[in-house]
Backbone bond lengths (Angstrom), bond angles and torsions (degrees), N, CA, C in turn:
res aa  C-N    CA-C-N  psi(-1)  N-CA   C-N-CA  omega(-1)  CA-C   N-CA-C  phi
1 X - - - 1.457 - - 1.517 110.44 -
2 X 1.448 120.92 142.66 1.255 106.07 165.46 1.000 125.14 -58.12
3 X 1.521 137.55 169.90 1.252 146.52 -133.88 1.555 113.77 -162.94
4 X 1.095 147.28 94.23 1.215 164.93 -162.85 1.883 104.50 -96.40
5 X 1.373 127.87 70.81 1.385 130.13 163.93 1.767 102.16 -30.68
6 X 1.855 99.46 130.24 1.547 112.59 166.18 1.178 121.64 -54.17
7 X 1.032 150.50 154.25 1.052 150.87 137.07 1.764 121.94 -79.92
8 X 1.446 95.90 153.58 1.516 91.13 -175.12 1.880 141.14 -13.68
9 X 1.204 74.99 -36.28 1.297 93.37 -160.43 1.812 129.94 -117.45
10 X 1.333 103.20 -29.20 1.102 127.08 157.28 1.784 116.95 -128.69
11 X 1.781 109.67 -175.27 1.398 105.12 179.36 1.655 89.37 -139.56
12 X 1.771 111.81 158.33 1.461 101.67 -178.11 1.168 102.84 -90.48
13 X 1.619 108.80 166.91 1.386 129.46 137.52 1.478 145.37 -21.09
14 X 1.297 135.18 107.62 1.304 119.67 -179.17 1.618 115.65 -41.18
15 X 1.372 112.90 -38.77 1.684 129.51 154.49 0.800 102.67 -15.31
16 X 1.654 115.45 -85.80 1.483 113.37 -155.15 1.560 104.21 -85.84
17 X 1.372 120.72 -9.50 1.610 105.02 171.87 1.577 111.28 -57.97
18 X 1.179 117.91 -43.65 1.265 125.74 175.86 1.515 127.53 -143.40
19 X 1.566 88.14 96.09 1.249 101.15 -170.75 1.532 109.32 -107.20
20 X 1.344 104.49 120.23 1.653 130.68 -171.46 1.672 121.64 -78.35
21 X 1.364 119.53 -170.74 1.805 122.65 170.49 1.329 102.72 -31.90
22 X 1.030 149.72 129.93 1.692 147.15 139.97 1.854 99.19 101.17
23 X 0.730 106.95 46.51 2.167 108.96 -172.19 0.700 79.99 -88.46
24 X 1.377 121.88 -138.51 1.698 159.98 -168.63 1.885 94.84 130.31
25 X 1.407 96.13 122.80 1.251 126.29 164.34 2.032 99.96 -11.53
26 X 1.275 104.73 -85.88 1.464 121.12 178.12 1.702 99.36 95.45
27 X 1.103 106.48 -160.37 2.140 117.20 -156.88 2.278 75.03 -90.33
28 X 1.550 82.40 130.66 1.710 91.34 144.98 0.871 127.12 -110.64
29 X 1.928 115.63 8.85 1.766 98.48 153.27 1.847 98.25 -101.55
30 X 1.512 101.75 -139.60 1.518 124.29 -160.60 1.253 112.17 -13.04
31 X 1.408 101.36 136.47 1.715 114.47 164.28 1.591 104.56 -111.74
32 X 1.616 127.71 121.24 0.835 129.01 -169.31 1.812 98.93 -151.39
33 X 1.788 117.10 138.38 1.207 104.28 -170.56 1.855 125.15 -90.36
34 X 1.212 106.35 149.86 1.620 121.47 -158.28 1.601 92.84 -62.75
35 X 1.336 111.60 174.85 1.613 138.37 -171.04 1.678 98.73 -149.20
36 X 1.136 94.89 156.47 2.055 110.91 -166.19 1.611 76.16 -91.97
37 X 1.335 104.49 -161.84 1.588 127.53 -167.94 1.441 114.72 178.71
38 X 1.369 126.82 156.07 1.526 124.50 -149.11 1.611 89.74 -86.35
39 X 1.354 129.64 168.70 1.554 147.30 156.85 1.326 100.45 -55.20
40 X 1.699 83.79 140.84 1.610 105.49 -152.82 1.476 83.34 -76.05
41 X 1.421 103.09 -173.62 1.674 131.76 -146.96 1.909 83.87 -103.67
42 X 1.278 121.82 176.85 1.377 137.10 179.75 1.733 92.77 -77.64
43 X 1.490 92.84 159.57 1.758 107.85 161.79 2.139 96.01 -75.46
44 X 1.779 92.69 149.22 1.623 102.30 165.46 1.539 97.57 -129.43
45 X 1.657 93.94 158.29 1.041 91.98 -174.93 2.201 89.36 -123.00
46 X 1.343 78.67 160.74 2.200 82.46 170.16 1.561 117.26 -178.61
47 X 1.720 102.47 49.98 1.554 115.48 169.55 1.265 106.32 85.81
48 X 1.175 115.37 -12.69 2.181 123.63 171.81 1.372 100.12 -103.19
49 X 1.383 121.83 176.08 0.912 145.29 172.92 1.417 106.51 -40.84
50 X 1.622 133.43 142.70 1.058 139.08 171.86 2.146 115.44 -45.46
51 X 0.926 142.86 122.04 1.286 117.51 171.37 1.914 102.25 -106.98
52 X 1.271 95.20 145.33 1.744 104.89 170.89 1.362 103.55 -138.60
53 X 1.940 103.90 132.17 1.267 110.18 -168.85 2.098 104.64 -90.97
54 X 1.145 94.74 158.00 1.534 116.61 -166.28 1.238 98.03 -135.00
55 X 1.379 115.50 141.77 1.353 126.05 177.82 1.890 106.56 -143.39
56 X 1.508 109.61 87.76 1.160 124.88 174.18 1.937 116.73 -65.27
57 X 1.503 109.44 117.86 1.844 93.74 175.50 1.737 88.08 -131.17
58 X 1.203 101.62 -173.37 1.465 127.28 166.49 1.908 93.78 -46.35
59 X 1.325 94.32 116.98 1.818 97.89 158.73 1.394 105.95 67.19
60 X 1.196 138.70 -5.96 1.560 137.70 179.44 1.658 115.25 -133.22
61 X 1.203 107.79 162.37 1.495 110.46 -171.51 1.573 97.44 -147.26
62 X 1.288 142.10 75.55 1.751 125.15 179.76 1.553 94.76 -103.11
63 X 1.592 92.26 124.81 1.618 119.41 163.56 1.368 95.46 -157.99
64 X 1.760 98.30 -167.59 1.341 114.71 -176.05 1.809 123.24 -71.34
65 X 0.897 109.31 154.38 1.670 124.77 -170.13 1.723 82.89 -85.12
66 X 1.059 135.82 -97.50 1.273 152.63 143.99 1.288 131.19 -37.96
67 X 1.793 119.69 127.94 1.090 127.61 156.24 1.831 110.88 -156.73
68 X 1.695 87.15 158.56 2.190 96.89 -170.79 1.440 87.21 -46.97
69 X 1.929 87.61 159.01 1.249 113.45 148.94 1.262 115.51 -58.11
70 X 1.089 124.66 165.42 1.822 134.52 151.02 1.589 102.51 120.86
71 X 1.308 124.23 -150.17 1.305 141.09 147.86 1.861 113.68 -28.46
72 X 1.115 148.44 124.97 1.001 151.35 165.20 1.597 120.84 -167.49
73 X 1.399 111.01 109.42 1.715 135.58 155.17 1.251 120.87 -53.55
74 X 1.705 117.21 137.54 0.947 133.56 170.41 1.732 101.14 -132.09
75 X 1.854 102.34 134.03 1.362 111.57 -160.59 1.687 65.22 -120.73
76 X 1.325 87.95 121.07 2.036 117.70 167.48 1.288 115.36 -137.91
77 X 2.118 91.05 125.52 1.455 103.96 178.88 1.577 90.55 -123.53
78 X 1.310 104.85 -168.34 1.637 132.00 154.49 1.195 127.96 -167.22
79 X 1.280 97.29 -178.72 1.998 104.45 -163.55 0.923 96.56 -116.78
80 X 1.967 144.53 17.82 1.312 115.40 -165.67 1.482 91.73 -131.57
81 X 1.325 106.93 118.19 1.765 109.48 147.59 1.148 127.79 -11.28
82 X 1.502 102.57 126.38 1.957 98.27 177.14 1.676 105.61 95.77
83 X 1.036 95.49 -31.84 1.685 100.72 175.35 1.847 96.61 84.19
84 X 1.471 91.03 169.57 1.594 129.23 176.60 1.588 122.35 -127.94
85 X 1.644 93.21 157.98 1.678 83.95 -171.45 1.591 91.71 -141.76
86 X 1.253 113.70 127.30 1.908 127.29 -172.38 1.273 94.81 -110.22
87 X 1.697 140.12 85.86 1.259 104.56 167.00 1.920 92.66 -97.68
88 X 1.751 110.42 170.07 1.336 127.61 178.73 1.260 115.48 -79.04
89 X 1.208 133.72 120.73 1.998 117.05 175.80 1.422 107.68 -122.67
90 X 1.391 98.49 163.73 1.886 84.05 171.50 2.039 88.40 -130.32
91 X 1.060 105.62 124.10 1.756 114.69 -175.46 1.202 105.50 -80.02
92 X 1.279 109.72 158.13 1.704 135.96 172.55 1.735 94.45 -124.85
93 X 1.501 128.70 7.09 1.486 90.21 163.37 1.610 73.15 -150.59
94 X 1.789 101.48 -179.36 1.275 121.32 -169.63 1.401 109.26 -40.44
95 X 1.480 138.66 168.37 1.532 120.16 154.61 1.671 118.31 -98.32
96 X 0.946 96.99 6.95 1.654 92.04 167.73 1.562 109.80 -82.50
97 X 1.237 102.22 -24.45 1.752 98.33 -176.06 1.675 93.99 -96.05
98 X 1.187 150.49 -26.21 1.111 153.28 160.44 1.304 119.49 -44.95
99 X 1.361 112.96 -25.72 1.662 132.63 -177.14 1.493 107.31 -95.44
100 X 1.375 97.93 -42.45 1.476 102.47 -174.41 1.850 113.58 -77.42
101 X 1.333 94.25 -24.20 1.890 101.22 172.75 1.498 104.74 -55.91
102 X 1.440 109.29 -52.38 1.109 130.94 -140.78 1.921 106.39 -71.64
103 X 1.640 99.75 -39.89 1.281 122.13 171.61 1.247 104.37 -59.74
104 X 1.473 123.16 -49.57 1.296 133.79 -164.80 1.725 111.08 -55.09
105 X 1.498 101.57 -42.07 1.706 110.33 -154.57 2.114 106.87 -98.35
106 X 1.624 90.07 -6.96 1.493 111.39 161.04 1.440 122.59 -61.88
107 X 1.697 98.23 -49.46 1.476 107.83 -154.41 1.734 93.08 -112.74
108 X 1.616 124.47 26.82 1.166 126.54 -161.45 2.399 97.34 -79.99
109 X 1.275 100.80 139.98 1.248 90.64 -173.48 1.442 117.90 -81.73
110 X 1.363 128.80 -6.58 1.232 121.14 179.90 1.575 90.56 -153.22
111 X 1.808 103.11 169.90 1.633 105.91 -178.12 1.363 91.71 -77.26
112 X 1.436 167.13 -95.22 1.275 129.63 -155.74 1.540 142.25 1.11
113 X 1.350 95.04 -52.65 1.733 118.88 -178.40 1.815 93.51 -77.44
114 X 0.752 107.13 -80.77 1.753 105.52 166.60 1.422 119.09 -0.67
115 X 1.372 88.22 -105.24 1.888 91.57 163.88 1.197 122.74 -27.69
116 X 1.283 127.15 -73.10 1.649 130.43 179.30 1.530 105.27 -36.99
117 X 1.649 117.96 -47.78 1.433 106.52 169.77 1.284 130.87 -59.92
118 X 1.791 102.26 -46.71 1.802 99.95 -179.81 1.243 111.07 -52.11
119 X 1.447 128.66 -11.23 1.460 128.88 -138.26 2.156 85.61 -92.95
120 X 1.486 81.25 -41.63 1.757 97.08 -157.94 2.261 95.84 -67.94
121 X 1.558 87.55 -38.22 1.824 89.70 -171.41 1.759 118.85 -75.09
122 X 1.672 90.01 -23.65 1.858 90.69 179.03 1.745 96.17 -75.95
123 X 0.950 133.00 -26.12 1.318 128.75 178.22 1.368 124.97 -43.88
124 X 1.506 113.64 -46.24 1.117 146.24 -117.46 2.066 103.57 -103.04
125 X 1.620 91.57 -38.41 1.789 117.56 -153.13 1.965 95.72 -136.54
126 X 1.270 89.43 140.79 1.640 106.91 161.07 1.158 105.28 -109.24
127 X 1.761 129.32 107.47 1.322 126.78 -168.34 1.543 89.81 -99.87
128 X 1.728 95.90 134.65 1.588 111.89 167.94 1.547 126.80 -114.70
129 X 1.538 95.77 31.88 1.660 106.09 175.51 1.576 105.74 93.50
130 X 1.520 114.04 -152.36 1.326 131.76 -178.56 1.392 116.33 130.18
131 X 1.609 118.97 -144.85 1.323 101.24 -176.41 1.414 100.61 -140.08
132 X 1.927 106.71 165.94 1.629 102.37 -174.82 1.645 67.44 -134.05
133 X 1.448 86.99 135.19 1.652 117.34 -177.46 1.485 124.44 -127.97
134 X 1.449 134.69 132.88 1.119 148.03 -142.33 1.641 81.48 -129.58
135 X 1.661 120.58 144.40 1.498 135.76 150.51 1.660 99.67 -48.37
136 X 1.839 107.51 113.23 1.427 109.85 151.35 2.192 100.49 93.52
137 X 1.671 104.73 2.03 0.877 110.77 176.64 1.679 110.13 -140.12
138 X 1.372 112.12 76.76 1.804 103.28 178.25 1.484 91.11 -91.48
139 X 1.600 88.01 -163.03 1.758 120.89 -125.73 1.729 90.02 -158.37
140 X 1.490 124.27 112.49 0.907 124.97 141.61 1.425 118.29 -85.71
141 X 1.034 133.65 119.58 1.634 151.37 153.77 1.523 118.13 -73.78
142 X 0.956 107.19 136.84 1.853 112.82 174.63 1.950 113.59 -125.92
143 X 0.934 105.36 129.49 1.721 103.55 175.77 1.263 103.54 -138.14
144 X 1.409 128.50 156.24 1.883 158.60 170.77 1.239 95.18 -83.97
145 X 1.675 134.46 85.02 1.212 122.59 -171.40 2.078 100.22 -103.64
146 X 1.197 135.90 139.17 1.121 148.77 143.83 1.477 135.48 -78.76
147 X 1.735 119.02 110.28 1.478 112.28 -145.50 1.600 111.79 -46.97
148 X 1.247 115.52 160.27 1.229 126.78 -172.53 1.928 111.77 140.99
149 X 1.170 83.16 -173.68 1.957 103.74 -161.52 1.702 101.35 -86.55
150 X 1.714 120.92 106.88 1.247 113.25 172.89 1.402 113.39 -131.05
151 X 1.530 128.10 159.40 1.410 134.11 -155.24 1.652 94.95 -110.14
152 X 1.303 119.93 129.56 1.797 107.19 142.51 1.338 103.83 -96.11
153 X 1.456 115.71 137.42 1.523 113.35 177.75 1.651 117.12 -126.09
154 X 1.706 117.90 109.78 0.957 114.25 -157.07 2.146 110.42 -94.41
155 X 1.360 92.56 143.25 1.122 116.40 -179.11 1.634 120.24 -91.61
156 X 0.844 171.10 156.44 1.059 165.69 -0.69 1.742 127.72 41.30
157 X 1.163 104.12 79.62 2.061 109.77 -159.60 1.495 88.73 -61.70
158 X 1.145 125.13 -6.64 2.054 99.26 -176.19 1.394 106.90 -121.74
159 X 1.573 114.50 16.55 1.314 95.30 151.28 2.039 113.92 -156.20
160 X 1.394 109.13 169.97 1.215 103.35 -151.29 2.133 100.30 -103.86
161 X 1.144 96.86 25.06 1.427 122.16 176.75 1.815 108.47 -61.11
162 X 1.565 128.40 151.79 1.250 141.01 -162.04 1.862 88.64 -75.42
163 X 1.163 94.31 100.71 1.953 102.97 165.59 1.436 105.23 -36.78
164 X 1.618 106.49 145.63 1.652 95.99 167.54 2.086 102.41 -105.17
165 X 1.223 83.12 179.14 1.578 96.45 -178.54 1.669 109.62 -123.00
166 X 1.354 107.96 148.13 1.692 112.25 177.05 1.412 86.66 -134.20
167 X 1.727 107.65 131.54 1.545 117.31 177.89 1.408 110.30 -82.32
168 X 1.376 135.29 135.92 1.485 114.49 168.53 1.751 85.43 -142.12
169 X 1.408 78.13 137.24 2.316 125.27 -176.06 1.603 81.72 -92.96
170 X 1.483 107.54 124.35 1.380 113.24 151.26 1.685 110.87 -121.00
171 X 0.922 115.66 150.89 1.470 120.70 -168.99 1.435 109.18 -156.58
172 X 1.617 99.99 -177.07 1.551 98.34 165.38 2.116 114.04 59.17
173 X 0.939 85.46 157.23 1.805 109.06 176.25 1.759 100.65 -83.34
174 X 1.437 126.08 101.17 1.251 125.93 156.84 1.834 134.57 -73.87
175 X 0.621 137.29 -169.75 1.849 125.55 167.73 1.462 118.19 -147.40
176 X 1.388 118.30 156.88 1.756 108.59 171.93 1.512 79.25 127.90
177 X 1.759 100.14 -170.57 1.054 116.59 -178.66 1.965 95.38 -159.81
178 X 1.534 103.32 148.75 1.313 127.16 -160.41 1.959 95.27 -61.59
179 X 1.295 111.72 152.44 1.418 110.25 169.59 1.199 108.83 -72.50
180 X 2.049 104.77 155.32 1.513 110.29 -167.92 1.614 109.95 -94.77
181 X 1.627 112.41 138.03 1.276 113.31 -153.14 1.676 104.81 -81.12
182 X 1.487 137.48 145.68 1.347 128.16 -179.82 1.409 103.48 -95.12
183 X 1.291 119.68 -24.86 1.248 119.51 173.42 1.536 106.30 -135.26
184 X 2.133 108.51 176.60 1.250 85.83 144.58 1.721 106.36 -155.43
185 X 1.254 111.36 157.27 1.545 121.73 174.44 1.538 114.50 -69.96
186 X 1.048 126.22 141.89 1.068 133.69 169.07 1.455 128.36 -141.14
187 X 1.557 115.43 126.26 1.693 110.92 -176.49 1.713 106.11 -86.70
188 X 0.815 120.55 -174.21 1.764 125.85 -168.15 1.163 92.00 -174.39
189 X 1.699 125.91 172.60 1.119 141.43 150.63 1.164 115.45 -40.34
190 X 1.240 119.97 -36.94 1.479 123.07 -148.71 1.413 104.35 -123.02
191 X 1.468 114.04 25.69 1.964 115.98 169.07 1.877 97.16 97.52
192 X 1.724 102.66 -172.33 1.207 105.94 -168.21 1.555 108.84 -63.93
193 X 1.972 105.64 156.20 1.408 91.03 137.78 1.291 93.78 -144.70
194 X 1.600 116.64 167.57 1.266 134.44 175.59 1.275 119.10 -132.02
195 X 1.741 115.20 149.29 0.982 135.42 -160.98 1.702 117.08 -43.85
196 X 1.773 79.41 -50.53 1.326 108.54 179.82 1.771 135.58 -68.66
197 X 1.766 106.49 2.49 1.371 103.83 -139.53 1.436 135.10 69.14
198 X 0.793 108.03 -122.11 1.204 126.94 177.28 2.019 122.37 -75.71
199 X 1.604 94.99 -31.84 0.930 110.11 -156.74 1.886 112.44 -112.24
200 X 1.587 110.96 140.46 1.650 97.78 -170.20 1.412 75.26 -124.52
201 X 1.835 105.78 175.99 1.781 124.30 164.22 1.461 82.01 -82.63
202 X 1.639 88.52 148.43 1.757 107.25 146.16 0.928 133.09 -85.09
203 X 1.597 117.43 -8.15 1.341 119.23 172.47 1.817 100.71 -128.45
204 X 1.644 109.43 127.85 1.462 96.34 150.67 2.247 94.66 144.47
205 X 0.939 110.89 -175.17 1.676 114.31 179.00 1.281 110.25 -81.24
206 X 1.237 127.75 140.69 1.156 128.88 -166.41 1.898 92.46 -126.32
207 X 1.024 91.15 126.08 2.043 97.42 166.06 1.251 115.97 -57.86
208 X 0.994 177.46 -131.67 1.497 163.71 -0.62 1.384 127.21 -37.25
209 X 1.239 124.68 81.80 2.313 111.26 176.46 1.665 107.14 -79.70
210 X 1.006 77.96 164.47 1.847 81.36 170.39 1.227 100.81 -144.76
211 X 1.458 106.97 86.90 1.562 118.58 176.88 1.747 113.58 -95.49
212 X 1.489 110.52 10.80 1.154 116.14 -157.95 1.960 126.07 -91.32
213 X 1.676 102.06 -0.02 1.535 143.29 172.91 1.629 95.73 70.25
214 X 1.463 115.42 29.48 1.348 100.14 -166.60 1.639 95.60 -144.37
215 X 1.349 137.39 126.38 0.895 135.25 173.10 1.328 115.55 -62.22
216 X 1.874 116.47 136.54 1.466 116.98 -138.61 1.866 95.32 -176.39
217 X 1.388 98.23 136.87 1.195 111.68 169.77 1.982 130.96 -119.89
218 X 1.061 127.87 177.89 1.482 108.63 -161.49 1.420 87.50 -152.82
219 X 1.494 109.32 98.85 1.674 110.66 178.29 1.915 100.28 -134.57
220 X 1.356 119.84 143.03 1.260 115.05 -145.11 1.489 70.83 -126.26
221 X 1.887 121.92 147.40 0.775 163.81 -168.30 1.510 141.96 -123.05
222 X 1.090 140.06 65.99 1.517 139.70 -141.78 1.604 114.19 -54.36
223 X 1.288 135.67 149.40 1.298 136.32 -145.52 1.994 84.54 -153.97
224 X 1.517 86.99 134.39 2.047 91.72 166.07 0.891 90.76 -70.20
225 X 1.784 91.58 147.19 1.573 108.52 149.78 1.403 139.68 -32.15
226 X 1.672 113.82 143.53 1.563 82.09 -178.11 1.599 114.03 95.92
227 X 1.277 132.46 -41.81 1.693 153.27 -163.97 1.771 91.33 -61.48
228 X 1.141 109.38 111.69 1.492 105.61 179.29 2.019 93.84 -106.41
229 X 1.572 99.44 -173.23 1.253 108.48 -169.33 1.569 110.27 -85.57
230 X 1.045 102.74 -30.96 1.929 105.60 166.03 1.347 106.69 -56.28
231 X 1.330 124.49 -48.77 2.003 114.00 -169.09 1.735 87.09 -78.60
232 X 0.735 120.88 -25.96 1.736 107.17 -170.93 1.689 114.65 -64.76
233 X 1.592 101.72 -40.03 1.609 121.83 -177.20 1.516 100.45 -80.14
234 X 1.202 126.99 -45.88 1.487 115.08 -177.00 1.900 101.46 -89.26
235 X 1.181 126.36 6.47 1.512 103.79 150.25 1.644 101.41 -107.73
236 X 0.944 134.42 13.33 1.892 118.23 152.09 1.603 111.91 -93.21
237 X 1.092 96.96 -26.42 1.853 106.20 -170.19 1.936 94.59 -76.01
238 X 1.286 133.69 -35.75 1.480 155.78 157.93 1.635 80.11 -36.21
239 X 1.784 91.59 -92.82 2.033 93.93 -152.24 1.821 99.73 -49.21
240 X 0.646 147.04 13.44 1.722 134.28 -145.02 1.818 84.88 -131.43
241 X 1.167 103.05 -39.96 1.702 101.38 176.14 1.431 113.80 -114.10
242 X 1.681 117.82 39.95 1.224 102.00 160.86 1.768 126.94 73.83
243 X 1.700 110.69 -9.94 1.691 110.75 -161.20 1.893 73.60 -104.51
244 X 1.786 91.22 172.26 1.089 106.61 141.10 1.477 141.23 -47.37
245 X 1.332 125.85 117.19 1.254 111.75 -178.52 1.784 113.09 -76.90
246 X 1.732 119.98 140.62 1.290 116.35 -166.95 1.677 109.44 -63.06
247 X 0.999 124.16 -48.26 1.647 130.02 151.74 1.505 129.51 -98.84
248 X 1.336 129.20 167.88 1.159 138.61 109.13 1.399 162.95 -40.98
249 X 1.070 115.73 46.71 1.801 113.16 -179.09 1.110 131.06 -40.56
250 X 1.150 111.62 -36.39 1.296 114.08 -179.48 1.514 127.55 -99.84
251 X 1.383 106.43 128.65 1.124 115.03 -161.51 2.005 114.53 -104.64
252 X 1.184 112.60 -29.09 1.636 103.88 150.00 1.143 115.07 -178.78
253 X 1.462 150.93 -127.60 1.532 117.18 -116.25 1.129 107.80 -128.76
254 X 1.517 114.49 -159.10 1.720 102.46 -150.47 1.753 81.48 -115.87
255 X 1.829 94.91 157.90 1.233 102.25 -179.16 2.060 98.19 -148.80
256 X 0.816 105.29 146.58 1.975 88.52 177.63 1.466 102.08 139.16
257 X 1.298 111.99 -153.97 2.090 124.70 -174.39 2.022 109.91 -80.81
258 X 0.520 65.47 114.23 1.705 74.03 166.61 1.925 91.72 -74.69
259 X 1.759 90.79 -178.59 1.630 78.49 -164.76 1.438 119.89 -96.20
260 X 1.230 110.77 166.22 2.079 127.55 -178.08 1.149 103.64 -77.77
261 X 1.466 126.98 163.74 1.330 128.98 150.30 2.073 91.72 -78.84
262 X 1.436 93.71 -165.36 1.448 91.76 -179.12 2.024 93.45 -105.20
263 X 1.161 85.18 137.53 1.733 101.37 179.87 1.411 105.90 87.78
264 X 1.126 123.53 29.51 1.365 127.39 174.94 1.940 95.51 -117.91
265 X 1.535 90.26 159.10 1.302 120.76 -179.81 1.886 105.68 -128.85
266 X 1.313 100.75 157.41 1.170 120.44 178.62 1.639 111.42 -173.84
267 X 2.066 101.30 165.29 1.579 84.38 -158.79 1.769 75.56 -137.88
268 X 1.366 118.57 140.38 1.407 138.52 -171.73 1.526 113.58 -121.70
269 X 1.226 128.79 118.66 1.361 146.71 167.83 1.161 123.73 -97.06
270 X 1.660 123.81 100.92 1.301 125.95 -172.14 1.619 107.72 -137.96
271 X 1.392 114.05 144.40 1.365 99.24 177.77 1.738 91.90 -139.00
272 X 1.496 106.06 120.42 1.773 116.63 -158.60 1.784 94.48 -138.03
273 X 1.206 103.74 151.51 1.417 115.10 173.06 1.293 115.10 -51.99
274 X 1.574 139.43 136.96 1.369 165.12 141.26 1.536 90.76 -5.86
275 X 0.857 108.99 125.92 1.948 113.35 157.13 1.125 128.22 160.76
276 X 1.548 126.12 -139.35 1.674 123.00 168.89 1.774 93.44 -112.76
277 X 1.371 104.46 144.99 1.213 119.06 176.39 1.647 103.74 -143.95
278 X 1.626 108.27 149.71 1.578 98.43 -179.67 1.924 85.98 -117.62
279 X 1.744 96.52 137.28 1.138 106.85 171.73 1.221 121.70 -105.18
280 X 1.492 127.06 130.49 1.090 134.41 -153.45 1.378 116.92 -128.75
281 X 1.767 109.64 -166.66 1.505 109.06 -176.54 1.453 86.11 -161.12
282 X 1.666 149.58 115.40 1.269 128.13 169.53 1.327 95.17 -113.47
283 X 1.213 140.69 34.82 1.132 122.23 167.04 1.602 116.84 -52.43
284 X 1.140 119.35 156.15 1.152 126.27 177.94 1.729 119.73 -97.78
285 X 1.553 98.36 108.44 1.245 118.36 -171.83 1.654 122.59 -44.58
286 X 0.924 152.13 114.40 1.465 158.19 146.89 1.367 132.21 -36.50
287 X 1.928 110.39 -0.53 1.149 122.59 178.90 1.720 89.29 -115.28
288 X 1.670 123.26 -60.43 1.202 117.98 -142.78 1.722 102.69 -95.90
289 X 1.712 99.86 -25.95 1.481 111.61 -173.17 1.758 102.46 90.71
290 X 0.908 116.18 -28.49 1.863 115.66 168.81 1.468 112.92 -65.46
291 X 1.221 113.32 149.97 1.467 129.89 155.41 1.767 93.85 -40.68
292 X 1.534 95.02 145.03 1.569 112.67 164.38 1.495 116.94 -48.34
293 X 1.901 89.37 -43.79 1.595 97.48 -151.44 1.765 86.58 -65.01
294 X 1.194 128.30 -52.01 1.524 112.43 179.47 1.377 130.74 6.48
295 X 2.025 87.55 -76.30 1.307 102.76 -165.13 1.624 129.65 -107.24
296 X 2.087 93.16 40.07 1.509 110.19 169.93 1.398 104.70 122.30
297 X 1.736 110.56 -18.54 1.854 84.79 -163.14 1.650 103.74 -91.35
298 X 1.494 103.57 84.94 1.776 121.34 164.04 0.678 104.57 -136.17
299 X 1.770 104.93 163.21 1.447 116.26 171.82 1.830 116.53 -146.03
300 X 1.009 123.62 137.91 1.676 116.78 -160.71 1.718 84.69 -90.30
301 X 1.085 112.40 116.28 1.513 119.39 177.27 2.009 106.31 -106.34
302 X 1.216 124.51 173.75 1.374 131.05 155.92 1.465 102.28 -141.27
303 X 1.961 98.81 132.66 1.071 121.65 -179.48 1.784 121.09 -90.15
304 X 1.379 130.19 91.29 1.382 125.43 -170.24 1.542 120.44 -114.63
């Protein structure tokens, strides 16, 4: 299985050792256990897109049963340490076996087994993004939804336990229009690019394409000060071969898009401290069985 070296201070997750279709990276420090949270608040409406609040924890998902067709936001937080990851899917097979793939390609013992799974789970789901959420840091998300049967499926980055699912019925004629993006991310063949260069807002909607033919997610990661692009490449080029990595950059957890199908769009609302962040994708590859981020798809961004 791949193998994720501890760091000083903490050790990872089988999660994040191998994190599959719909992961998100999650915190590579503290493992600490989640807390429930009261029923979410009503949908508002105010000439934008409808928003309905969601409150993702360990083992639970409370949002809406129902919401319009069209444009529609989901404002996602949580209460659990280590963070959470909600991405949206719409399935082509039952979700108990969708859950059970999903468990499967988590707890897979080597990247062989991996791959062969991602291979079986990207099949399976049209992922339309969502959010990876940190305690004290949500995530408005926006999607173009068309009525029909869709899953939020919650993650838990610190442990390698059967994800749960929340069904949501969209129907009906909704109204508004999606928030306007300040920037936007983009996957390619060839790794990130951004609007900005180098550079994203810390506060505001972020576009997401996934022009990259590869199912792929974009969750940004905080980096010490100082973190240039050489320590960033020789600690993925480290996890990617199994050694110790010579440092740590990263200092904690993931917040941003859960993953796209390819040719999908999605629009992400985050507002995170000014700094260096490395933006990523760990989905777990279907050729190599590694996280993306392994084998290049990062990028050392600054958030201003």
């Amino acid at each position: 299985m791949t193998s994720l070296p501890s760091s000083p201070d903490t050790g990872p997750s089988r999660r994040r050792m191998l994190l599959g279709a719909g992961v998100t990276a999650g915190a590579l420090l503290g493992v600490l256990p989640g807390v429930s949270r009261a029923a979410a608040a009503p949908a508002t409406r105010s000439g934008k897109a409808p928003v309905h609040d969601v409150v993702v924890a360990a083992g639970s998902v409370t949002a809406p049963a129902k919401v319009p067709a069209g444009p529609v936001s989901f404002r996602v937080s949580t209460p659990t340490q280590g963070g959470m990851g909600l991405p949206l899917v719409k399935l082509k097979v039952p979700i108990d076996k969708y859950l059970d793939d999903l468990t499967a390609m988590t707890n897979a013992a080597t990247p062989a087994e991996a791959a062969a799974a991602a291979t079986v789970v990207e099949s399976e789901s049209v992922n339309l993004g969502g959010a990876a959420v940190q305690p004290g840091t949500d995530a408005v998300f926006t999607q173009i939804l068309w009525p029909g049967t869709y899953y939020l499926i919650a993650y838990d980055f610190d442990s390698s336990d059967r994800p749960v699912a929340h069904r949501l019925t969209v129907e009906g004629v909704g109204s508004g229009e999606p928030p306007r993006p300040v920037d936007v991310i983009r996957h390619t063949r060839a790794g990130f690019w951004v609007s900005g260069g180098g550079r994203l807002h810390a506060a505001g909607t972020h576009l997401i394409v996934n022009d990259s033919g590869l199912l792929n997610e974009a969750v940004l990661l905080p980096v010490r000060p100082g973190t240039t692009a050489a320590e960033v490449d020789a600690f993925f080029a480290a996890l990617r071969d199994g050694t110790n990595p010579p440092s740590y950059p990263i200092t904690g957890g993931a917040a941003g898009s859960p993953p796209l199908s390819p040719g999908r769009s999605a629009r992400v609302g985050l507002t995170l401290p000014p700094g260096g962040y490395v933006l990523s994708s760990w989905i777990t590859s279907s050729t190599t069985g590694r996280p993306r981020a392994f084998d290049g798809f990062y990028k050392l961004v600054t958030l201003a």
